[in-house]
C-alpha positions as CSV (number, residue, x, y, z in Angstrom):
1,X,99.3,116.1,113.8
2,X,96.9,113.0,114.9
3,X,94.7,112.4,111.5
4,X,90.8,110.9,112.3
5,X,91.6,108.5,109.8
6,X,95.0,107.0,108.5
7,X,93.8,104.8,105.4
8,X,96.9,102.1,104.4
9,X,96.0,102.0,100.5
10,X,95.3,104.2,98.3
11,X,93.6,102.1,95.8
12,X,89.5,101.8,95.3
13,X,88.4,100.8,98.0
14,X,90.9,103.3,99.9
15,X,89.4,106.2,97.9
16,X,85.9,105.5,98.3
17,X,86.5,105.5,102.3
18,X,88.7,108.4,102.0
19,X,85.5,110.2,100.3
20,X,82.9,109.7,102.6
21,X,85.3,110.8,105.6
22,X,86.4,113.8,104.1
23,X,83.2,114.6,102.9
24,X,82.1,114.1,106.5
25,X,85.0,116.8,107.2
26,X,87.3,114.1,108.8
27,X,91.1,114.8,108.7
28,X,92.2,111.9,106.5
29,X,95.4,110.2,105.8
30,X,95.9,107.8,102.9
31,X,99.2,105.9,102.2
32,X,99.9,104.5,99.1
33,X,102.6,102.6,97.8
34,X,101.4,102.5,94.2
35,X,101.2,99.3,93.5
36,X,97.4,98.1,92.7
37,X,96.2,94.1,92.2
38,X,95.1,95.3,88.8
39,X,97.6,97.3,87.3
40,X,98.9,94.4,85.1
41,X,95.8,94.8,83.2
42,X,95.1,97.1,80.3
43,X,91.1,97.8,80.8
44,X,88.9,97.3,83.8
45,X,85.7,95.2,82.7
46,X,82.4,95.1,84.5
47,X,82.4,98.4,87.1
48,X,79.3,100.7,86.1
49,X,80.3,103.7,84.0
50,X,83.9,102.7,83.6
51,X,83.8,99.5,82.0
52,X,87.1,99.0,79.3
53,X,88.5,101.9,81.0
54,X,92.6,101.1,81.6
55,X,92.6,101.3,85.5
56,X,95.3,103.8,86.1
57,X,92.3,106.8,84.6
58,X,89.9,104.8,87.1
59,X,92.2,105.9,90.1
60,X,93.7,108.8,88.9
61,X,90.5,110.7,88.2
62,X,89.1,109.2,91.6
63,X,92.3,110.6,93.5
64,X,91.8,114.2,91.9
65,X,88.8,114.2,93.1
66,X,89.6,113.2,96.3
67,X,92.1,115.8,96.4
68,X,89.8,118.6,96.0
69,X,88.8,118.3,99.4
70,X,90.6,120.1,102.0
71,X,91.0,117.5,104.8
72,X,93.1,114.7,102.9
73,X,96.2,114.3,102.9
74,X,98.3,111.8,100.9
75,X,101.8,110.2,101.0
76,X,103.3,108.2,98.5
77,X,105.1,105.5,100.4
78,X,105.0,102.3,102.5
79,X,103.6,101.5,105.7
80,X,105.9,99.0,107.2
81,X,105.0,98.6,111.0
82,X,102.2,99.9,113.4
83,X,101.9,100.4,116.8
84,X,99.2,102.0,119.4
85,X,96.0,101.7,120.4
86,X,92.4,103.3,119.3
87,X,92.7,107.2,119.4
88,X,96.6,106.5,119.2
89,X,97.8,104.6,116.7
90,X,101.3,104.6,115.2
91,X,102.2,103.9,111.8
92,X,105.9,103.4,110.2
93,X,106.4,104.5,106.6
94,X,109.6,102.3,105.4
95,X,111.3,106.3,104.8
96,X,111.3,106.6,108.4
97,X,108.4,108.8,108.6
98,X,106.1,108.2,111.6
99,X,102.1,109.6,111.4
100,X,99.7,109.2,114.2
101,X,95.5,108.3,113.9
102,X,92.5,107.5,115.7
103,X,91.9,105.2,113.7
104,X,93.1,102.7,111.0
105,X,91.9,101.3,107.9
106,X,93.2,98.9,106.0
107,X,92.6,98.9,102.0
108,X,95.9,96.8,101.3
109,X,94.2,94.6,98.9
110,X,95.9,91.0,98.1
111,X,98.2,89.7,95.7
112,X,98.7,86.5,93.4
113,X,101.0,84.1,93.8
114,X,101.4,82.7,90.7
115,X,101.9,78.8,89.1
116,X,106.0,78.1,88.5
117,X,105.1,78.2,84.7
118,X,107.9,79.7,82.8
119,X,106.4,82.2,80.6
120,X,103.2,82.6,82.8
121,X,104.2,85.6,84.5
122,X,105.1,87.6,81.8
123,X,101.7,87.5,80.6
124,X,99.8,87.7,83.5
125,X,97.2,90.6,83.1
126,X,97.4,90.4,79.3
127,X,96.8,87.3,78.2
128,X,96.4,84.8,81.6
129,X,93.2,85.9,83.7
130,X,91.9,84.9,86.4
131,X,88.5,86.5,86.5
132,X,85.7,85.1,84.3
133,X,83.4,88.1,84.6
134,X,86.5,90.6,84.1
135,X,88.0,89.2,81.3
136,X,85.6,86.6,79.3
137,X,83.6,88.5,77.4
138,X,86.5,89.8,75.5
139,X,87.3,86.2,74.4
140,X,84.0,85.5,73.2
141,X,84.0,82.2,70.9
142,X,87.6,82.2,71.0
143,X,89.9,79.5,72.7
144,X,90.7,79.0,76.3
145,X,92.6,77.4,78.3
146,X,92.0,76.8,81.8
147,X,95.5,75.7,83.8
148,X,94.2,73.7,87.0
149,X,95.9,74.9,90.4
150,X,93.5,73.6,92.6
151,X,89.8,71.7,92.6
152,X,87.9,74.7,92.0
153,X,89.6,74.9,88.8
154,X,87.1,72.5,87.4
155,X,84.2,75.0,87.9
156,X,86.6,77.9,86.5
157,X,86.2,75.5,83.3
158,X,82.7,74.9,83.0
159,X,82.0,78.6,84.1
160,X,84.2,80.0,80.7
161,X,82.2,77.6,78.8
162,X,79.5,80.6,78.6
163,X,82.2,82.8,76.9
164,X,84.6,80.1,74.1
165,X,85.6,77.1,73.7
166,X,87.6,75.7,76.6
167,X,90.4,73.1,77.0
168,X,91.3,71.9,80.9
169,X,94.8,71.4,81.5
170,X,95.4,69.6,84.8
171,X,98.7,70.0,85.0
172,X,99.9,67.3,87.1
173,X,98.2,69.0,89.8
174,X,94.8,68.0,90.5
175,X,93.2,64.9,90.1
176,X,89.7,64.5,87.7
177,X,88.0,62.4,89.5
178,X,84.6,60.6,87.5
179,X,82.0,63.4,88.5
180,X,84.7,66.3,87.5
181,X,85.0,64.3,83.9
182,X,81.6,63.9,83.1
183,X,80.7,67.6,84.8
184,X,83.4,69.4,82.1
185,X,82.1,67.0,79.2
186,X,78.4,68.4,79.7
187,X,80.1,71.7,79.4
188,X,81.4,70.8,75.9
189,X,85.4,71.2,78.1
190,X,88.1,69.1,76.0
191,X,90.7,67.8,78.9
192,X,94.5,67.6,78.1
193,X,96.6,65.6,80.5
194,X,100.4,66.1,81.0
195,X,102.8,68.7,82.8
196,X,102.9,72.1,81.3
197,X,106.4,73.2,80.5
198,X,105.6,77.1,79.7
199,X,103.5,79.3,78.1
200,X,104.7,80.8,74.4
201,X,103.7,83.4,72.2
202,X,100.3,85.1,73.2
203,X,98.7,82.4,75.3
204,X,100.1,79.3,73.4
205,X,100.3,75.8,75.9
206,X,103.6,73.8,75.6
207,X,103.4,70.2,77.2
208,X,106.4,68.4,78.5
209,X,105.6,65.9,75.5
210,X,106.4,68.0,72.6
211,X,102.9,69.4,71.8
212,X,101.6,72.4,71.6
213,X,98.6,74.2,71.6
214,X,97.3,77.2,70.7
215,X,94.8,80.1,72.6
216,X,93.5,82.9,72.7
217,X,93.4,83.4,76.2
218,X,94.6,81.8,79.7
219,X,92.6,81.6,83.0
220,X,94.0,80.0,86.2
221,X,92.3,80.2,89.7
222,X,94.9,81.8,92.1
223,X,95.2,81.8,96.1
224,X,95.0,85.2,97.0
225,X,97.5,86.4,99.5
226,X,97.5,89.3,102.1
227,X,99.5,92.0,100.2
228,X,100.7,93.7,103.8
229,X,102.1,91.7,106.7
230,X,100.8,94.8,109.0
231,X,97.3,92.8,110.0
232,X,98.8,90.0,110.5
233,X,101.7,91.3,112.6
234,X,98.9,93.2,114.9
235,X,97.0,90.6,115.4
236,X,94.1,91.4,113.6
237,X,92.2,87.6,112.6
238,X,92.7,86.4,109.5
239,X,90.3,84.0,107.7
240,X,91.5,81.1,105.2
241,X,88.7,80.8,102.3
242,X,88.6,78.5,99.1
243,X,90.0,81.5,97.1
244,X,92.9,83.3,99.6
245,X,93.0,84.9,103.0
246,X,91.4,87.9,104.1
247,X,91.1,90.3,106.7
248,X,88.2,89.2,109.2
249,X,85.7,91.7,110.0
250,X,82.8,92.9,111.9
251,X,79.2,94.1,109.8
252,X,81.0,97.5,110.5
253,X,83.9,96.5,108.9
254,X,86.2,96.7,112.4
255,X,88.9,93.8,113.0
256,X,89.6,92.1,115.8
257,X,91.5,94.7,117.2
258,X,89.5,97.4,118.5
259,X,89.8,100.8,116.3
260,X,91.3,99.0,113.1
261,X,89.2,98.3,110.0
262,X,89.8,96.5,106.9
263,X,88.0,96.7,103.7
264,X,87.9,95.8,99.6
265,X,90.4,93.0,98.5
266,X,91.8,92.7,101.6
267,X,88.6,91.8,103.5
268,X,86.2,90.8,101.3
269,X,85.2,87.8,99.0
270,X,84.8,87.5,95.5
271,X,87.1,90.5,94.8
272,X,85.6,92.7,91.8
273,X,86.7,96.5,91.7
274,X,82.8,97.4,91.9
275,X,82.5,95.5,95.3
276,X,85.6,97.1,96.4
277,X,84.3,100.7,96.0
278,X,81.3,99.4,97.9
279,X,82.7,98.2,100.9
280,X,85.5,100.7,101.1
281,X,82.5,103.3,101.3
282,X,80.7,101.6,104.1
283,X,83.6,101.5,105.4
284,X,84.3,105.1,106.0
285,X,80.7,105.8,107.2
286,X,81.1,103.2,109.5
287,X,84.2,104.5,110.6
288,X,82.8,108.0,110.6
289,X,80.1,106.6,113.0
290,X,82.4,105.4,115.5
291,X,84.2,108.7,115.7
292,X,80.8,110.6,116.3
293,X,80.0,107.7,118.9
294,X,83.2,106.3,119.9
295,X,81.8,104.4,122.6
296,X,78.6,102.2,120.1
């Protein structure tokens, strides 16, 4: 069988394009691998009419509702390799499977590479953040700690001023320059020099000197990462941005390769799941469009 659609994600922004072409009576694949940017975190924060909702009921009542509809079909696995052209693509599930599509999308999202901190990991999701709007609120007044990874971690700083009190740690990593200093003492931000040598008990700071301090909360600025090789290894453009690499696209949400899309984390910048679910549904209409009028 050669599906319309074969959708590489099965995560929001996945869903929400799966919907509208499904809806629009489209045969529709989606491959998943289960692994979501967000599942490290307990509740999802900020997405109208799910806000403190754990993300796994987020998805799994989106996917049974996707799965009422006749046309989808879904895979649990791994799409490891593609090949093809528009109205004959290829793709390689890492099981050995091989499907064929018209077209592709790709709702991949991205991943974080994270700081060499020992400790840092283990609490990524549930005590370290990296989103101000997703995770803030719930440390309202309380203290925070902002672990510079790069220049833009100065803003992070003055940004979570709004929400606690906030303590800049520059690790050893970035430089505060004069105009940094003074812009994080309007912002009422304490700065603490000296290399971090982990993270302890629920968000706890331990320097290289022997001190340590204590919060209620960690936020770090992160680098996002492509979280499949496939674009890449197509040919599809990539663009480099202050906060990661995404997937370049058209206004239609089409890559540089001719029949492939890209949408949510993957494509898009800032990455919230609400914007996701947005442009994962334009994406499907668009790509609904351009099987109705393949040559537009």
């Amino acid at each position: 069988m050669r599906y319309d659609v074969i959708i590489i994600g099965g995560s929001y922004g996945g869903i929400a394009a799966a919907l509208q072409l499904v809806r629009a009576r489209r045969a529709v694949l989606v491959i998943d691998a289960g692994a979501p940017r967000n599942r490290f975190a307990a509740h999802s924060h900020g997405y109208l009419g799910q806000d403190r909702v754990p993300p796994g009921e987020i998805s799994a009542l989106a996917r049974r509702e996707l799965g009422a509809y006749p046309t989808l079909t879904w895979i649990e696995g791994e799409a490891v390799a593609m090949d093809g052209a528009r109205e004959a693509f290829q793709i390689s599930l890492r099981d050995g499977q091989t499907v064929e599509g018209r077209r592709v999308l790709f709702a991949t999202g991205s991943r974080d590479p994270l700081p060499e901190i020992p400790g840092l990991k283990d609490r990524w999701g549930i005590s370290v953040f990296h989103c101000p709007y997703c995770h803030g609120y719930e440390l309202s007044d309380r203290r925070i700690g902002v672990i510079g990874t790069e220049p833009m971690s100065v803003h992070q700083a003055e940004l979570l001023a709004d929400w606690g009190d906030v303590t800049f740690f520059p690790n050893e990593t970035i430089t505060v320059d004069r105009d940094a200093h003074d812009a994080l003492k309007a912002r009422n931000v304490a700065i603490v020099e000296g290399a971090i040598a982990r993270i302890t008990g629920i968000a706890d700071i331990a320097l290289e000197n022997g001190q340590t301090l204590a919060f209620d909360g960690l936020f770090i600025i992160t680098a996002t990462v492509q979280a499949s090789s496939i674009p890449a290894d197509i040919g599809a453009a990539l663009q480099e941005t202050p906060l990661g690499t995404i997937i370049e696209t058209s206004e239609t949400n089409e890559t540089s390769v001719q029949g492939v899309y890209a949408c949510g984390d993957a494509a898009t910048m800032p990455q919230f799941v609400s914007s996701a679910v947005g442009d994962g549904a334009m994406a499907g209409v668009h790509i609904h469009h351009s099987l109705v009028w393949p040559d537009t």
